[in-house]
Structures are given as C-alpha cells and as structure tokens.
N, C-alpha and C positions, 0 to 999 in steps of 0.2 A: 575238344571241350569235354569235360567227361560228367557224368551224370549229375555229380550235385550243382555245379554251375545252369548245365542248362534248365533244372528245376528252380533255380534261383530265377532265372530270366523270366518260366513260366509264373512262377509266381507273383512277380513282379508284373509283368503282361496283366495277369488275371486282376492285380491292385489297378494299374491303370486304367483298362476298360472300366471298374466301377465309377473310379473316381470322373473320368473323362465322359460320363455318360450324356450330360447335356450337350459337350460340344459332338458327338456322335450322332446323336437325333437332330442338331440344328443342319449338320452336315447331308445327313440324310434328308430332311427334308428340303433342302436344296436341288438333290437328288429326284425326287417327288413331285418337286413344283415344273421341271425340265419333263415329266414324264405321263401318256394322258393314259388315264385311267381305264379309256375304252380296250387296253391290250389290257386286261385282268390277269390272268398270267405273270406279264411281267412285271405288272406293281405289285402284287405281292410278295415274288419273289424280292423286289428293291426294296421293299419296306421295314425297317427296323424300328422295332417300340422296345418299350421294358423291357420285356420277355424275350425277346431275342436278345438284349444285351446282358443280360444272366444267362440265358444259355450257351451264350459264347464265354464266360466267363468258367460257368459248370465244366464244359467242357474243354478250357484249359487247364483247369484243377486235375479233370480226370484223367489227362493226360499224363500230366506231374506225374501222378501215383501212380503211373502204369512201368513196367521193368523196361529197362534201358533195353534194347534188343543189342546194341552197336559192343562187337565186343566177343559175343558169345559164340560157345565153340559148338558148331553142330558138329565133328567128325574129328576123330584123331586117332592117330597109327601108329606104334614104334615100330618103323623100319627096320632100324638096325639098332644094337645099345646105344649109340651115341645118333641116331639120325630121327627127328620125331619130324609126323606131318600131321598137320593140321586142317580144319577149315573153318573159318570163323566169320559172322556174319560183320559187315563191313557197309557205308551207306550209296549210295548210288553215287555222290558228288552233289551237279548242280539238277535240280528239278525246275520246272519252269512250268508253271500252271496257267492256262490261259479259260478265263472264265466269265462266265455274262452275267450282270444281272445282280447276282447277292454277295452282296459286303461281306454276309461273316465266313464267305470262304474264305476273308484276308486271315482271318483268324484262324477259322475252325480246319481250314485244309492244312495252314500251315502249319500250323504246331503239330500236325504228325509226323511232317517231313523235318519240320527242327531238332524233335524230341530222337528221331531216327540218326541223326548225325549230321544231316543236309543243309546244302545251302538254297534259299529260296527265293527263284525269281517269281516275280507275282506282275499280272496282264490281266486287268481285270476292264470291263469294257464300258466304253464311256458315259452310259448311264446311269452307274455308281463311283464315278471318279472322286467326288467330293469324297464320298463314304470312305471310298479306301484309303485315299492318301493319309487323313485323317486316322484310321486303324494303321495303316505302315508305320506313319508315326510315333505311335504307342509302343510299337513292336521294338521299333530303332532303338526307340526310351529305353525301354525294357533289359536291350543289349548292351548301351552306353553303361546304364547304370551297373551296370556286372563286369564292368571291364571288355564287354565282348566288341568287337566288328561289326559294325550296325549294319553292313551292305551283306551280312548271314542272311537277311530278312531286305529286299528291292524291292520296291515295286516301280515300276518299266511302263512311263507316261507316257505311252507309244500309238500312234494313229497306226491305221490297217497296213499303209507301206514300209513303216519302221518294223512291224512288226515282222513283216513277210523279210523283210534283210535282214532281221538278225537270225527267223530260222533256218535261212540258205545260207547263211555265211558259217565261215570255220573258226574267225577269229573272238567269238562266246564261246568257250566250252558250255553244250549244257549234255548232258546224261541223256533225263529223258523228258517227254511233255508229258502235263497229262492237262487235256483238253475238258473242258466241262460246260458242255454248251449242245446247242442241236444239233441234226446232222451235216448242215451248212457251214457250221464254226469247223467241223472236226471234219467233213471234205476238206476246205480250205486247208485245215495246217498240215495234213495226208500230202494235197498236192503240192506242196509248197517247204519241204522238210523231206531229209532222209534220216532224221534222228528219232530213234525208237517212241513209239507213245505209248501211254496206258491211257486206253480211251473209255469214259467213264459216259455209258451212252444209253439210247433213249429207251423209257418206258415202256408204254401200253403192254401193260401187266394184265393177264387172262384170269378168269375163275372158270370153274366147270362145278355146277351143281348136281352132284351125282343122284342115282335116283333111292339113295339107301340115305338121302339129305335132311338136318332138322332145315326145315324151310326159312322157319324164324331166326335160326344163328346167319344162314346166309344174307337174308335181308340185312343185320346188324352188320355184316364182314363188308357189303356193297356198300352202308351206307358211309361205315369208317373209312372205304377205300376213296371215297370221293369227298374228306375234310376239307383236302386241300389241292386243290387242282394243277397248280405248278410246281408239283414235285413230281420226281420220276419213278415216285412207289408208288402213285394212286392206280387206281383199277379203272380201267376203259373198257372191258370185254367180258362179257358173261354169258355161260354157255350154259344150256339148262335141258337139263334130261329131258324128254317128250314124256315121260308118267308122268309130272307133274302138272295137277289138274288146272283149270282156268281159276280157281277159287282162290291156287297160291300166288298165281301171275299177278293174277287182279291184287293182291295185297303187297307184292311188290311192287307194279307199277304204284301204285295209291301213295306207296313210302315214298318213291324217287320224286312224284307231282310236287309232294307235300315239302318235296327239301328243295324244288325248284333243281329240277336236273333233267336234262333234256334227255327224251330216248328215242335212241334209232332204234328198229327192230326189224325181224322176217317178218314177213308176209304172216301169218298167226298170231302172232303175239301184238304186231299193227292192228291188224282188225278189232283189236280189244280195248282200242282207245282211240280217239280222234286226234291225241294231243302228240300222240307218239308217230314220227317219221317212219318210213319204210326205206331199206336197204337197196338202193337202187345199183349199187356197183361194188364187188367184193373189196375194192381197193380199199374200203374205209376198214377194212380188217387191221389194214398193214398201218394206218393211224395212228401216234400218239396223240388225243386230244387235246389237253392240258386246258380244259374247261369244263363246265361242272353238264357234260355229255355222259351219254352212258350207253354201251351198245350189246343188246339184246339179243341170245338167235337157237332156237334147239336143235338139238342133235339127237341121234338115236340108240347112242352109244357110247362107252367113254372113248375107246378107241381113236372116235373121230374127233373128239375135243383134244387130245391127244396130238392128233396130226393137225387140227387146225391152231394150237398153240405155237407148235414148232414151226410152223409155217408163217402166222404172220408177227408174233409178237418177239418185242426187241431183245430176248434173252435176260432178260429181267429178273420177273418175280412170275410165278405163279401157283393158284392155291385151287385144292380139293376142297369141294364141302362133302362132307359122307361119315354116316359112321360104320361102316365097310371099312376094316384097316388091311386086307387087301387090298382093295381097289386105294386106297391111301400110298400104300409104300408100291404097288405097279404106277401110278401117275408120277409120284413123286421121283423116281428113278428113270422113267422114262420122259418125263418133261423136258428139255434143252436148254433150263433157264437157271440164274447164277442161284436163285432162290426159290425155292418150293415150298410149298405150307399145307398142312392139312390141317382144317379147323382154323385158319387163322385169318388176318390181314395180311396183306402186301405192305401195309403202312409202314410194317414195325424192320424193312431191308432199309435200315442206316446201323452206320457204324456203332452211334450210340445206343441204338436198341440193342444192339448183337454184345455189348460190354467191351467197345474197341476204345471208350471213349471220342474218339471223332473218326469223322475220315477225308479222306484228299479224293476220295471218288469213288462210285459202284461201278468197278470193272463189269463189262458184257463179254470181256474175249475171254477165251484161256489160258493164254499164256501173257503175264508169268504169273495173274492172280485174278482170281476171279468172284465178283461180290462185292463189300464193302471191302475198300483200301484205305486200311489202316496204318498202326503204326507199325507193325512186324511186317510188313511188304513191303515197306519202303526201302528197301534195302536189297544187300546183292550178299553174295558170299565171296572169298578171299583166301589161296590156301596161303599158310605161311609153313615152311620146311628147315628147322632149324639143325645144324651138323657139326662136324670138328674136321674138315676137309673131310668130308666123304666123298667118296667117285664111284661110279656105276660100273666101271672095267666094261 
C-alpha cells in the first residue's frame, strides 16, 4: 500500500469517526452502564464524550500528515560498480495490541501501526467491546472504501482462553505484541507467548523538589500531574528537599486538601496535618496509584531522590523542580526513566505532546524503543543487495 492510499484510508477513518459519533457514544454508553463507577480509574479511562472523539479524529489527521517512514533508506554502500547495498526501513508484519479499558486505542494505537505499513490485530477487553467493535467497524469502512483488505485492521472478539491459544500457537503469524494494560495483563502474555513484545508499562512517575526550587511552580507541576488519575503520566511521588520550610508544605498540602487528593506522607510532613496518612511500609513507594492519592517524603539530598526514583518508579517519567541547571542536567541524566523534565509536568509524556501524532504505547524497556511509540518505531530495517552476478570468490 503506498502512501497516498493509506492517507486516503486515514482520511476517510477521520470522516467517519465525525460522522458516526452518536452511534460511538450510544456504544459507549452501553459500555458505561456494564461498568460501576466505584473503580474511577477504570471509568474514566472507558468513557468517550465529544472531546475524545475529536481527539481521536485530530489525531488521525496528524498522522495522515506525518512522513511515510515505510521505504526509507537509512544506509547504503557501493560494493563494487555494479554491486549496491542497502538498508531500508521496512514494517514489522503483524502487530497485535492487547489492551484494557479505552476505545480510542481502537483508533489512536492503530493508525500508527497502519500509517507504518502493518497489519493490525486489535484485543481489546471486554469492558469496551461495544466501543470497539463499533470503531473496527469504521476502520474496515475506511479500507473497503479504498479498495483496501479490511482484515489490515481485526479486531479478535476473543475471551482469556482464545486469546492465551492464539499467543502459543504458530499457525497466526504475528511480529510482535504490544500489551497495554497493568502488570497482570503484561505477566499474563510474558508467561503465556514467546513472540517479542514492546511493553508499554506502568507509571508512578517521581518529582524531586530541589532546594534552589520556585515552590509555587512546583505546586502548579503536582497539581497538573494529578488532572487525570488513570493515565500512566500522572505523578504519584514527590520528594522534597528538608530546606524547605513548614510555611511551603503547609501551602501545598492546603492545594492538594483543596483538589480533594489524598496524601500519604513521612512521619514530618504527617504531623502537619491530621488529614494526611502516615507511611507505614516503604512498599507504597513501588505503587502506581491511579487515584487522585499523592505521596509525600523529604530527603536530604538530591542524591537520594535520585536513588530512590530508580529504585521504586516504573521507568516512566520523572521531573526536577530547580532552577540550578546543574543539578537539572546531573538529575536528568542520571534518572532511569524513559522521560525526564526539568521545570515541567510528566503529563505532557504522550506521543501527541512530543509531535508524534499518536502512539501505540510508552515503552519502559530499552530495547528496541523507549518512550512514546510512535510512528517511526513501528517498524524494523531490511537490507536489500542489488548485483549483475556478482560472487565473493
């Protein structure tokens, strides 16, 4: 398929999500009414109003307009006058994303792997099945209307043991997984699969309030970092220099009361409020919360904010506050995490914020990408060696 088609498709995709938008919301709320609200977390995440179905639209547009990667030559050699080598980027095959929760992954993951060159199995879990079938649908549209193969774009109506036989079985070819879910979802297809993944894994993103810190940009970074509690950019951990006096604590716990956000805290910074829990076991270090919690604790040093980031948080996001740009670029280089920030939020680690137009997951490993996985990672390399009978003797 070569570039102007599959922009055709995207844009096509992008017309029908507008057009289809009431039966998406009646969908979803079908989705909704199956689902109790006491898990906050996961209703949010299932919930589709307006605004997500323009952003999924925005974000097929932005794709469209982003360079074909499938094609391009990163390396080439003349051997010999007649013998040239190549290497060009080529796309993985099949992808299989297996995901919990939010519809517009049907969308917004997929069109990076389409726009990439791939074919896309989509497993999405069954408390958005209404949602998605409903978006595959549009998608198939989208392909029929173009001439294309509508099975480019599956979605694989599969319960937990359908799903566990096609990743042990040989006769699916797929490439690779990429799992998008906790670390229950992504044990599971580990133990159950020898086919590569990119695991796109959990949160609990650190801040370290250095002691060279505007006090009041940090309060602003916390309070952004906790908009939205079921995403895997928000902020759960915050470490805070010991120079700062009771007078700054007191005006950030006073912000956190006031947004209705729980905090745990050491034994100090407890003391300073009744409403705030005390740290009874380091293990909540190692926590993704994915609720409107927030956990509190000084240190004496950056050093040790340093070693306690890389120790319990999931290779994420983490941010300095300082305006020390020393102590900015030693944090930031020695942190472990896919994203670092100084001065900033964690909020803004998606593909869309970085200008990738979407993404299919925030890799936590290193290899073979690490961050938001967009649309130039989707892909593999490929030499090609063209000759007139040449032989090596």
């Amino acid at each position: 398929m070569n570039t102007d088609i599959k922009n055709k498709v995207l844009q096509e995709l992008s017309n029908l999500i507008g057009s289809n938008s009431d039966a998406i919301l009646a969908a979803n709320q079908k989705d909704l009414s199956n689902c109790s609200q006491d898990d906050e977390a996961l209703y949010d995440r299932l919930k589709v109003n307006d605004a997500k179905i323009k952003g999924m639209q925005l974000s097929v547009l932005k794709v469209k307009q982003m360079k074909d990667p499938e094609g391009q030559v990163l390396y080439s050699y003349q051997k010999e006058p007649d013998l040239l080598v190549e290497n060009r980027v080529v796309p993985f095959g099949t992808i299989l994303i297996i995901y919990e929760s939010r519809p517009d992954v049907t969308i917004e993951a997929a069109i990076t792997a389409f726009k990439a060159g791939n074919k896309i199995l989509l497993k999405g879990g069954k408390e958005a099945r209404n949602s998605n079938l409903v978006l595959t649908d549009l998608w198939q549209q989208a392909l029929e209307k173009n001439g294309q193969d509508k099975c480019i774009v599956r979605y694989l109506d599969y319960d937990r043991k359908q799903t566990q036989d096609l990743i042990q079985s040989k006769e699916t070819k797929i490439d690779v997984i990429i799992p998008r879910g906790g670390e229950q979802l992504i044990n599971s297809i580990r133990e159950n699969t020898d086919i590569p993944m990119i695991i796109s894994g959990r949160g609990n993103n650190f801040m370290y309030i250095d002691e060279n810190a505007d006090f009041d940009m940090a309060i602003k970074i916390i309070l952004d970092g906790k908009t939205r509690i079921s995403v895997c950019n928000a902020l759960d951990k915050v470490y805070i220099h010991q120079s700062h006096d009771m007078v700054k604590l007191q005006k950030l716990i006073e912000a956190l009361n006031n947004n209705q956000i729980e905090i745990v805290a050491d034994d100090v910074i407890a003391a300073l409020d009744d409403s705030i829990k005390p740290i009874k076991n380091n293990n909540i270090f190692y926590e993704e919360f994915l609720a409107s919690k927030i956990l509190l604790a000084q240190v004496d040093n950056m050093e040790h904010a340093i070693i306690g980031t890389n120790q319990y948080s999931g290779g994420h996001s983490a941010v300095i506050i300082t305006e020390d740009k020393t102590n900015a670029q030693q944090f930031q280089h020695t942190v472990d995490c896919a994203a670092v920030y100084h001065n900033a939020s964690t909020r803004y680690t998606d593909g869309g914020e970085f200008g990738l137009g979407a993404e299919i997951a925030i890799s936590t490993q290193k290899l073979h990408f690490r961050g938001p996985v967009g649309l130039n990672e989707l892909v593999t390399n490929k030499w090609f060696i063209s000759g007139n009978g040449n032989v090596r003797g």
